[in-house]
Structures are given as structure tokens and as C-alpha cells.
Residue frames relative to the residue before (quaternion, step in Angstrom):
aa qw qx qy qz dx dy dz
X 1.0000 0.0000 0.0000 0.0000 0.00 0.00 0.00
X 0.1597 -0.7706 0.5787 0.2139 3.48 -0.72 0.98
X 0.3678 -0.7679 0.5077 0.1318 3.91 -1.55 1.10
X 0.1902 -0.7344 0.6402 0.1211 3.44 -0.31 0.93
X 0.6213 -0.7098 0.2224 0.2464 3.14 -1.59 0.98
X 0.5650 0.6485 -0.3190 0.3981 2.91 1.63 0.16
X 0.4255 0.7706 -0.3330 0.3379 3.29 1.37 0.39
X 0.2495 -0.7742 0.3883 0.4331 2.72 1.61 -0.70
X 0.5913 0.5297 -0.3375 0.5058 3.61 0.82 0.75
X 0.5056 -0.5609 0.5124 0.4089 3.90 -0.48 1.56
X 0.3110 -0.7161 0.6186 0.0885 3.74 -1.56 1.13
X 0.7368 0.3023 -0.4349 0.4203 3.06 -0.96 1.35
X 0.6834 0.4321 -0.3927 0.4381 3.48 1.21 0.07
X 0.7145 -0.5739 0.3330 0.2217 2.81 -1.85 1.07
X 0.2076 -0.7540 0.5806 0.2264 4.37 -0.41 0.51
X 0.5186 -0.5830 0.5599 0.2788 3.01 -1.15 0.18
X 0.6769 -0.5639 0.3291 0.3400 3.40 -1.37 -0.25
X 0.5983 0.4022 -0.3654 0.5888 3.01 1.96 -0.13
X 0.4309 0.5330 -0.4493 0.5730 3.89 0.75 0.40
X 0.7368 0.4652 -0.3375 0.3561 4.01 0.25 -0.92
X 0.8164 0.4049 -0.1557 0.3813 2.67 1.13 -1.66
X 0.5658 0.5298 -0.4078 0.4825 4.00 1.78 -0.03
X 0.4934 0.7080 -0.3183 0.3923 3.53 1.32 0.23
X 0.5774 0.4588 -0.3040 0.6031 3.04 1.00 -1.95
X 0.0385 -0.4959 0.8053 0.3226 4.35 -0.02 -1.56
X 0.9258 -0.1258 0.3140 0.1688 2.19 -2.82 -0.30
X 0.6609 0.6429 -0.1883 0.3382 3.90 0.60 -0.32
X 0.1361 -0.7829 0.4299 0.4286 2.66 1.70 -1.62
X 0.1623 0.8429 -0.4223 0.2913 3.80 1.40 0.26
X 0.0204 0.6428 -0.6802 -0.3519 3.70 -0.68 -0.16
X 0.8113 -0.2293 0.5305 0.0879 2.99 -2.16 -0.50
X 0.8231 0.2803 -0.1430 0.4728 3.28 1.18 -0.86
X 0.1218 -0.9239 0.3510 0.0914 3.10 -1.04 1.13
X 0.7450 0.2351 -0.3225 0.5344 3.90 -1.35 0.54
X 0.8693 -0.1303 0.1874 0.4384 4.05 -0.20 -1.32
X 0.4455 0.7764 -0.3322 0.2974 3.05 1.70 -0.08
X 0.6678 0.6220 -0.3097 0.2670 3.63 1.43 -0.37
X 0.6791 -0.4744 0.3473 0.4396 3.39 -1.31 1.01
X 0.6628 0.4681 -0.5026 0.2983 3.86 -0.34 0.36
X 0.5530 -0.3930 0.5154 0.5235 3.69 -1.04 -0.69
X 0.7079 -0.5005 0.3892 0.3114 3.34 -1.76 1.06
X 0.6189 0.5889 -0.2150 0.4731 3.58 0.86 -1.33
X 0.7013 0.2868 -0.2372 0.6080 3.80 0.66 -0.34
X 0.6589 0.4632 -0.4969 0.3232 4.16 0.62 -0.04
X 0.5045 -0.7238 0.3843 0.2718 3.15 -0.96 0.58
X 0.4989 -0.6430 0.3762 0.4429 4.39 -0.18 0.86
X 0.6354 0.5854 -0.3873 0.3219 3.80 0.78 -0.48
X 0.2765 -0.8163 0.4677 0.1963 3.98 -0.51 -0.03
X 0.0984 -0.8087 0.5752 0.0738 3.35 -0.82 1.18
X 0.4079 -0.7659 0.4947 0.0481 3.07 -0.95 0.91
X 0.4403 -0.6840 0.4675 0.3459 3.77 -0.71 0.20
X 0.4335 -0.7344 0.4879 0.1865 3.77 -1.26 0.43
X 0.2379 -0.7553 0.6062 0.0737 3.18 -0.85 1.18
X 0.7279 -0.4629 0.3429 0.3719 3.33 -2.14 -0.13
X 0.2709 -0.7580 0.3575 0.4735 3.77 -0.48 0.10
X 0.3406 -0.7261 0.4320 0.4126 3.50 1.79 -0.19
X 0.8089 -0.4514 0.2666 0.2662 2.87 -2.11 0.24
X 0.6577 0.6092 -0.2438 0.3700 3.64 1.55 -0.18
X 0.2952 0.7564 -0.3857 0.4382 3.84 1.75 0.79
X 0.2141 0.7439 -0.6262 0.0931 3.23 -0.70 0.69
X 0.4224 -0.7025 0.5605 0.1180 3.92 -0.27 1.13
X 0.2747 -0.8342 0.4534 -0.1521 3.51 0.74 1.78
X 0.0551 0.8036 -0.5552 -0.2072 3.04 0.65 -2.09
X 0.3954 0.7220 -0.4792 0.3044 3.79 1.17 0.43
X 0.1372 -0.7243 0.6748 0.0354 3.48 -0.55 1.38
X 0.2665 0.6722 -0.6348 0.2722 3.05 -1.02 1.67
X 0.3247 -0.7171 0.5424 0.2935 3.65 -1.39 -0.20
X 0.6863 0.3200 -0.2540 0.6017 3.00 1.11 -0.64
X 0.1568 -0.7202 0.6753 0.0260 3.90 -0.68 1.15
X 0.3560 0.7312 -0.5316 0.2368 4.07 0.69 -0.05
X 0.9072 0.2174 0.0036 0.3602 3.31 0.73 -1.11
X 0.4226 -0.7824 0.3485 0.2964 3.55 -0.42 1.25
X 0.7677 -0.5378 0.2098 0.2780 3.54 -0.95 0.99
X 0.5291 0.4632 -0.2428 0.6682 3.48 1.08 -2.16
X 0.9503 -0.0167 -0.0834 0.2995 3.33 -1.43 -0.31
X 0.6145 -0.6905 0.3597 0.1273 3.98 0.64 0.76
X 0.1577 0.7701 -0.5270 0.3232 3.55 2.35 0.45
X 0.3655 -0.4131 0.8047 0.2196 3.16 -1.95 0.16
X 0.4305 -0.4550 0.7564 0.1885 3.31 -1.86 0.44
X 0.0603 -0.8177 0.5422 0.1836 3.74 -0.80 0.42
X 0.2337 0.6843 -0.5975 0.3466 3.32 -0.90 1.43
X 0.6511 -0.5659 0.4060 0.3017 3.30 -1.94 0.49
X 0.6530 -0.5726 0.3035 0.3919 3.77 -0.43 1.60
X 0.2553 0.7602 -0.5968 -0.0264 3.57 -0.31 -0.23
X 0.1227 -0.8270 0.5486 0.0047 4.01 -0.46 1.59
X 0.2056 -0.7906 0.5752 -0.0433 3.34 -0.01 1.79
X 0.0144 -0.7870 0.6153 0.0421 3.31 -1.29 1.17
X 0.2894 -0.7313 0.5694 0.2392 3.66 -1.19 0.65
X 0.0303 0.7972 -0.5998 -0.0613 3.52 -0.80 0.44
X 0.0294 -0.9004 0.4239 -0.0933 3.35 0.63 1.85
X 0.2769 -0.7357 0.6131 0.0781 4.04 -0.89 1.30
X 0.0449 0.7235 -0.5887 -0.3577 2.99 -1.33 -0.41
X 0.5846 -0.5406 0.4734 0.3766 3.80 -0.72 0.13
X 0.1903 0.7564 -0.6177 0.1000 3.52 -0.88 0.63
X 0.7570 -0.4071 0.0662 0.5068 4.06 -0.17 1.42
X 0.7848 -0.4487 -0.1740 0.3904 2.61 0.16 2.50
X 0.6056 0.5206 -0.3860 0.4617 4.12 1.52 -0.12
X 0.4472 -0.5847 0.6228 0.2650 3.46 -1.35 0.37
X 0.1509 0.6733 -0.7238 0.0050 3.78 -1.40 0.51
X 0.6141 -0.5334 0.4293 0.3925 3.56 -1.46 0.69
X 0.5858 -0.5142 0.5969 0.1900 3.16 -2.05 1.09
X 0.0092 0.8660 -0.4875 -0.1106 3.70 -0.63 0.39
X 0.7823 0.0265 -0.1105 0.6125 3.56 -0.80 0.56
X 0.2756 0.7514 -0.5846 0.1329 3.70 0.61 1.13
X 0.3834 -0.5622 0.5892 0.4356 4.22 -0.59 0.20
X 0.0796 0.7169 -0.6861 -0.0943 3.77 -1.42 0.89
X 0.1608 -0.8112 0.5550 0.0898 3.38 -0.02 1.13
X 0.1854 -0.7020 0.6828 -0.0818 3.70 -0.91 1.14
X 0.2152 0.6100 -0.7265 0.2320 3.63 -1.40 1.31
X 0.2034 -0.6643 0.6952 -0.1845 3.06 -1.24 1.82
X 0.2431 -0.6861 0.5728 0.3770 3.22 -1.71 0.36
X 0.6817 -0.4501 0.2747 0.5072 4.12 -1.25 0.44
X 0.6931 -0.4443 0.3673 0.4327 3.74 -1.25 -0.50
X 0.6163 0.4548 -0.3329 0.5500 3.88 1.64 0.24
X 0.6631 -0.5329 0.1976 0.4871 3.57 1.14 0.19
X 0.4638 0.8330 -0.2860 0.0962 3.05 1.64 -0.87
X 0.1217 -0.6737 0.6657 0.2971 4.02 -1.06 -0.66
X 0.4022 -0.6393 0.6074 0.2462 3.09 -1.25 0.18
X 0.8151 0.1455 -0.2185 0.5165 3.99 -0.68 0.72
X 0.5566 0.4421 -0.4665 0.5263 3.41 0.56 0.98
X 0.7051 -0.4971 0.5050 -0.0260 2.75 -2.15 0.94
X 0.4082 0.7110 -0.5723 0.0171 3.94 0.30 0.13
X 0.8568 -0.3026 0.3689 0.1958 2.72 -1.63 -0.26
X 0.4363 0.0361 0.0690 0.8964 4.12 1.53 0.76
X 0.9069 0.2881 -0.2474 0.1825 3.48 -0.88 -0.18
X 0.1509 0.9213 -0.3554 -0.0455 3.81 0.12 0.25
X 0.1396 -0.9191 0.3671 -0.0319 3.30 0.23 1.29
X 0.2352 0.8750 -0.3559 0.2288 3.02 1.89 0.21
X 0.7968 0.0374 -0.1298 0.5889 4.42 -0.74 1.10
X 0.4998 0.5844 -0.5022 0.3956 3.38 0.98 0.95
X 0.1356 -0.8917 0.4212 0.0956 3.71 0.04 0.59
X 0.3283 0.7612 -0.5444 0.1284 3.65 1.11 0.41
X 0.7468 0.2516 -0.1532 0.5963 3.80 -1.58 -0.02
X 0.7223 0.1908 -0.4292 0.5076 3.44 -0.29 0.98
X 0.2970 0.5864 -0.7242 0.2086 3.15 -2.00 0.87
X 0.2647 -0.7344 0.5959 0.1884 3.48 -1.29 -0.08
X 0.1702 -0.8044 0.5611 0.0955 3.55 -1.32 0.46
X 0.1744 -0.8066 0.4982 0.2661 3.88 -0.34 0.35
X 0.7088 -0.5247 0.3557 0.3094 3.63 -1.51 1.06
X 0.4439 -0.6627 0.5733 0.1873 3.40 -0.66 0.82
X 0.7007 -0.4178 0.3266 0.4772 3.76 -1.44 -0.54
X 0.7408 0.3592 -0.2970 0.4837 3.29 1.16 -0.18
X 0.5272 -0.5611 0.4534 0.4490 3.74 0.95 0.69
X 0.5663 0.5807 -0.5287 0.2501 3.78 0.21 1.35
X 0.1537 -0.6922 0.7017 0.0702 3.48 -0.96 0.72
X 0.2282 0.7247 -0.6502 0.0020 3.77 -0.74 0.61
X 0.3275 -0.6983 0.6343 -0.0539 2.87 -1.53 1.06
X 0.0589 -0.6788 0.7258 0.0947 4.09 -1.13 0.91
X 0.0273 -0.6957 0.6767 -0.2394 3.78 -0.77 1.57
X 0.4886 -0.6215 0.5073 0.3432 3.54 -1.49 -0.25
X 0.6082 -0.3707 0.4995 0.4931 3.59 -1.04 -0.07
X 0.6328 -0.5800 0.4924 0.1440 3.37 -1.06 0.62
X 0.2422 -0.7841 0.5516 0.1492 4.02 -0.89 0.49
X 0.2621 -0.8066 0.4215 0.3209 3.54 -0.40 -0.21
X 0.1409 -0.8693 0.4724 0.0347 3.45 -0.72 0.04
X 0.6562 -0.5086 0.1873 0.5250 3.91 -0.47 1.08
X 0.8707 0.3165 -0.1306 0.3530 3.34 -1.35 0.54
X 0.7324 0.2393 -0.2047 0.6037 3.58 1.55 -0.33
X 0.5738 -0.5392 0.5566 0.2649 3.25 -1.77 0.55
X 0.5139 -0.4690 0.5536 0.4576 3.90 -0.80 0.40
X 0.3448 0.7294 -0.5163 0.2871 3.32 -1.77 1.75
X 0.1439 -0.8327 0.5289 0.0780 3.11 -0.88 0.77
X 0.5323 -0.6440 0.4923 0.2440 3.53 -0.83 1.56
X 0.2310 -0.7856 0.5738 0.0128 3.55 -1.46 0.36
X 0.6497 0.6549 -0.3700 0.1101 3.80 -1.23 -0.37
X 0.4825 -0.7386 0.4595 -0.1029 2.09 -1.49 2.15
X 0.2730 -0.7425 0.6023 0.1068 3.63 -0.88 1.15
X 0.2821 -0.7021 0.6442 0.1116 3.15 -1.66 0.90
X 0.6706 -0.5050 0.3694 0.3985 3.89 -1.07 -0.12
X 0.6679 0.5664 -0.1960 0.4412 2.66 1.66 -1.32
X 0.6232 -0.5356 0.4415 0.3603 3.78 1.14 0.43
X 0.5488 0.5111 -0.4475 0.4872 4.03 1.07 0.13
X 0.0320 -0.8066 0.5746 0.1350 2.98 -1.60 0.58
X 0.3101 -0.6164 0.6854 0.2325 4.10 -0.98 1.07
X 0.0065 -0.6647 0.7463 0.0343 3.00 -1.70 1.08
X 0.2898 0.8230 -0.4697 0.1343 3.56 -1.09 0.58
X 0.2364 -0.8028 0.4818 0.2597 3.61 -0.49 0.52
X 0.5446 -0.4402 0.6831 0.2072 3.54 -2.00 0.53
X 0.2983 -0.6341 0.7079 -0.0883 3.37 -1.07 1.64
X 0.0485 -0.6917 0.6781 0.2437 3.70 -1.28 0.38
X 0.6087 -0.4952 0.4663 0.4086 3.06 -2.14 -0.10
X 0.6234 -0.5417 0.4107 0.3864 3.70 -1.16 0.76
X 0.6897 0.4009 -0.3827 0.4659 3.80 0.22 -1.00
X 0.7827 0.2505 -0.4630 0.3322 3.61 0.05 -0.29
X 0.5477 0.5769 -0.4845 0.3639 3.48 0.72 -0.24
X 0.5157 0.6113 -0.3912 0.4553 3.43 1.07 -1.15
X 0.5996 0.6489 -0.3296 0.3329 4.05 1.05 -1.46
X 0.6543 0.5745 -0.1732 0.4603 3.14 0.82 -2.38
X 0.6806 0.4757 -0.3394 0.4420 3.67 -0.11 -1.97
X 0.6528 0.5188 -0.4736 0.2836 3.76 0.34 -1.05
X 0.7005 0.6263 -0.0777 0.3333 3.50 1.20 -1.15
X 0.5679 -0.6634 0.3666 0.3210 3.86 -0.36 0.40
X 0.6231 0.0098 -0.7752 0.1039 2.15 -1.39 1.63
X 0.4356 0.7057 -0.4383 0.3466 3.28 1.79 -0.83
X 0.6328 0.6084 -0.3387 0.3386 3.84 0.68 -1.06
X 0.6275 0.5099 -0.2986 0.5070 3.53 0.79 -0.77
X 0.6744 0.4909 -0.3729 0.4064 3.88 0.84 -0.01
X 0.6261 -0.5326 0.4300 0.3734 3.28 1.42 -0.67
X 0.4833 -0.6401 0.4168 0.4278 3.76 -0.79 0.38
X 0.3890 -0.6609 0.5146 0.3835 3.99 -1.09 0.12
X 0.4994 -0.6737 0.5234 0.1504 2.72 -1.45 1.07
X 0.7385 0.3851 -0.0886 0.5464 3.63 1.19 -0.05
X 0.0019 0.7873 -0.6146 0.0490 3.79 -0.14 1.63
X 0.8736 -0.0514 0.1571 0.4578 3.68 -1.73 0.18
X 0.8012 0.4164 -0.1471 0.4038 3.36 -0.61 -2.11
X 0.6823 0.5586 -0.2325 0.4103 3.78 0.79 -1.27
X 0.6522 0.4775 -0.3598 0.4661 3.81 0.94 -0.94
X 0.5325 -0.5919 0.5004 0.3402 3.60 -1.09 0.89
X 0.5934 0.6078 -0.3403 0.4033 3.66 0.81 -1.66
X 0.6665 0.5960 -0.2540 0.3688 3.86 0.68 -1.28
X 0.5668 0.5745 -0.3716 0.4589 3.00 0.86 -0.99
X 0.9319 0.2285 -0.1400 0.2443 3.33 0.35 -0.81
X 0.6726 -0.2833 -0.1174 0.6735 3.08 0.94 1.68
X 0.0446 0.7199 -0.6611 0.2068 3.15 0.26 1.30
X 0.7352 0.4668 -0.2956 0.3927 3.37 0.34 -1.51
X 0.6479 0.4692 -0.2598 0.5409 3.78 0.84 -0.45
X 0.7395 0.2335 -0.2751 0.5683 3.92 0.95 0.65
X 0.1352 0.8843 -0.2868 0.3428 3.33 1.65 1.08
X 0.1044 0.8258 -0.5530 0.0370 3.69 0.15 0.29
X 0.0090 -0.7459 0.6504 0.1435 3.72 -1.26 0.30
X 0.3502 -0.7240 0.5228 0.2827 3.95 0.30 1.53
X 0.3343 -0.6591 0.6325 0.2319 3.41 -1.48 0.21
X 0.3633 -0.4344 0.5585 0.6061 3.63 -1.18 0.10
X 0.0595 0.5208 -0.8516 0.0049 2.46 -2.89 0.33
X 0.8604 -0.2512 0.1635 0.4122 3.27 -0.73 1.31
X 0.7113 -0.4324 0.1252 0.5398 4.08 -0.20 0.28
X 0.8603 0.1683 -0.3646 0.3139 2.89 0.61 1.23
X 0.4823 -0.7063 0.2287 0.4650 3.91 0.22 -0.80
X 0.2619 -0.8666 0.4230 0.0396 3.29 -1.22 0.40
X 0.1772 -0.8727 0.4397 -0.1165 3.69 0.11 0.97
X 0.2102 -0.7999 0.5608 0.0390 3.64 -0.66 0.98
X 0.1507 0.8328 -0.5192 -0.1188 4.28 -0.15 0.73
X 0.6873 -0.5704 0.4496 -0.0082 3.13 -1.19 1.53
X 0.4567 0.7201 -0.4995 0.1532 3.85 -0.13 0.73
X 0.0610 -0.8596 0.4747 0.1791 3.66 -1.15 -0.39
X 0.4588 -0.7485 0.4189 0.2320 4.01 -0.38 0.57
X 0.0270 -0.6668 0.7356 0.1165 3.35 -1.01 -0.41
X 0.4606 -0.6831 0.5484 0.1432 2.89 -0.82 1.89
């Protein structure tokens, strides 16, 4: 297996089997993404796997089949924030070709455009049976899951992001979060409500999580009508 430096592991040295096998995680996934893998080009597959992160302390197993996650069941609020229509286009790998993921669960949970979650407990703050920004969609025939949500806020200690994970039949599960590009966040944050919170004190490079394949779960949303819109690329190995 070859280690890019974003792995967070000195490149060119050899891993062990207990290094190979905390890489691949729980999925069986590797680590490496788009053309970057140890084989010849001619044998990589066009789809892109990505590496798995933590889902952290902000998961709750809702079960809320929706696309739109903006708004909080009980009383039908909007989350307020800049549209942001997030699409999964999920593969899976099968001797060395890539075919859509069907009727996979992608479960998606974000905090609001003040940093907030929704069902959790802080500290002052109690968001507890509120269910905005979270909800899950399964992969159509073409391995899509799309989702209409806001642009992310940010909040002490984390880079802007949105948490992920994608069930299989087979009872596996890919966790991992969606990184943005700095200029547009820099765009959004400029803009109400995110503005009223203040600038973040924490970009990309600065988040510990990032470091390690961050840059390889990177998105830069396009505009799209009054707001933006962004498509993220992955694939499994069963």
C-alpha cells in the first residue's frame, strides 16, 4: 500500500498489518483516492474511494427518511441558512469495475449556521427532540442520494462540515464527513445568519480530523439559483 502524506503517516514507509488493516476500517474501503492507487492506471477503477472518519459525539439514529432535512418535524421550522443541495453519487467496486450502490441508507447530520445540533444537550443550550439537518436518503438506480440542507456553520474546535454514513445490505457501515472549499465558505460565513456568530477561529489545515484525508473529502459547492450545490463522489468495497 502506498501512503500519501496526507495520511498522516511519514510516506514511503512500510505499515504493518495492523497499520493496513486500521486504514482499510470497518468497511473494507481503502484510503486511497481517484488514481492514487498502488496498481497500474489500466487496472484502477474510475470511481473514488475515500477514507473514513469519526462520526463524533453528534449521531443520533433518527431514521428520518427525507431530502430535505432543513426543517424540524413537530412544528415544520426551516433551519435558516444559504440553500446548499448536497448530492451523493455512491459505487461500489466489484473485480476492479465500479457499478452503482442501490437502495443504500445515506444518513446526513450537520450542525445549523450558529454551530448548533439539533437533539443534543449542551451546555446553556438544549436542543434535545428537535430533529433539524438530519435525515437520510437511500441510492436510487444510479447510486444517488440527494439532499437540499444549508451550508454548514462552524463551531469551536472543528473545521466547517458535514458528518455522513452510508449503509450496505451487508450490515457494514462507512462513516465520514464532507470538508468544504475555504473561498466559498469564506463567501457564505460573510452572509446572514452565519455573520451574526462572528468569523471562525478554525480553517481546513488547523482541524486535526483534516489532516487526515481531509483534502480527499473536499468539495467546492457551485452556485445554483439562491444558493449552492455540490455533488460528492465515493465508492466501497464490499
Amino acid at each position: 500500500m502506498i501512503i500519501m502524506e496526507s495520511d498522516g503517516i511519514r510516506p514511503g514507509r512500510v505499515l504493518t498489518r495492523r497499520e493496513v488493516v486500521a486504514l482499510i476500517g470497518m468497511s473494507g474501503a481503502s484510503v486511497l483516492a481517484g488514481r492514487a492507487a498502488a496498481q497500474p492506471a489500466a487496472a484502477t477503477p474510475a470511481c473514488v474511494v475515500r477514507p473514513q472518519q469519526t462520526e463524533g459525539p453528534y449521531f443520533v439514529d433518527e431514521r428520518l427518511h427525507r431530502s430535505d432535512i432543513r426543517s424540524d418535524p413537530a412544528s415544520g421550522e426551516l433551519r435558516p441558512g444559504t440553500v446548499l443541495d448536497l448530492a451523493f453519487s455512491v459505487s461500489r467496486i466489484s473485480g476492479g469495475a465500479c457499478a452503482p450502490l442501490v437502495s443504500a441508507p445515506v444518513d446526513v447530520w450537520h450542525c445549523d449556521a450558529l454551530g448548533a445540533y439539533s437533539d443534543f444537550q449542551y451546555t446553556g443550550a438544549n436542543t434535545v427532540g428537535r430533529k433539524f439537518l438530519r435525515g437520510y436518503q437511500a441510492t436510487d438506480a444510479a447510486g444517488l442520494a440527494r439532499f437540499t440542507t444549508i451550508y454548514p456553520g462552524w463551531y469551536q474546535g472543528r473545521a466547517v462540515h458535514i458528518h455522513f454514513k452510508i449503509r450496505t445490505a451487508q450490515g457494514q457501515a462507512f462513516t465520514s464527513q464532507i470538508y468544504f472549499d475555504e473561498a466559498v465558505t469564506d463567501r457564505v460565513h460573510a452572509l446572514e445568519p452565519y455573520a451574526r456568530r462572528g468569523q471562525r477561529r478554525l480553517r481546513n489545515e488547523g482541524d486535526g480530523l483534516y489532516r487526515h484525508g481531509g483534502r480527499q473529502l473536499t468539495v467546492t459547492p457551485a452556485t445554483s439559483g439562491p444558493g449552492y450545490a455540490t455533488t460528492f463522489d465515493i465508492a466501497l468495497s464490499p
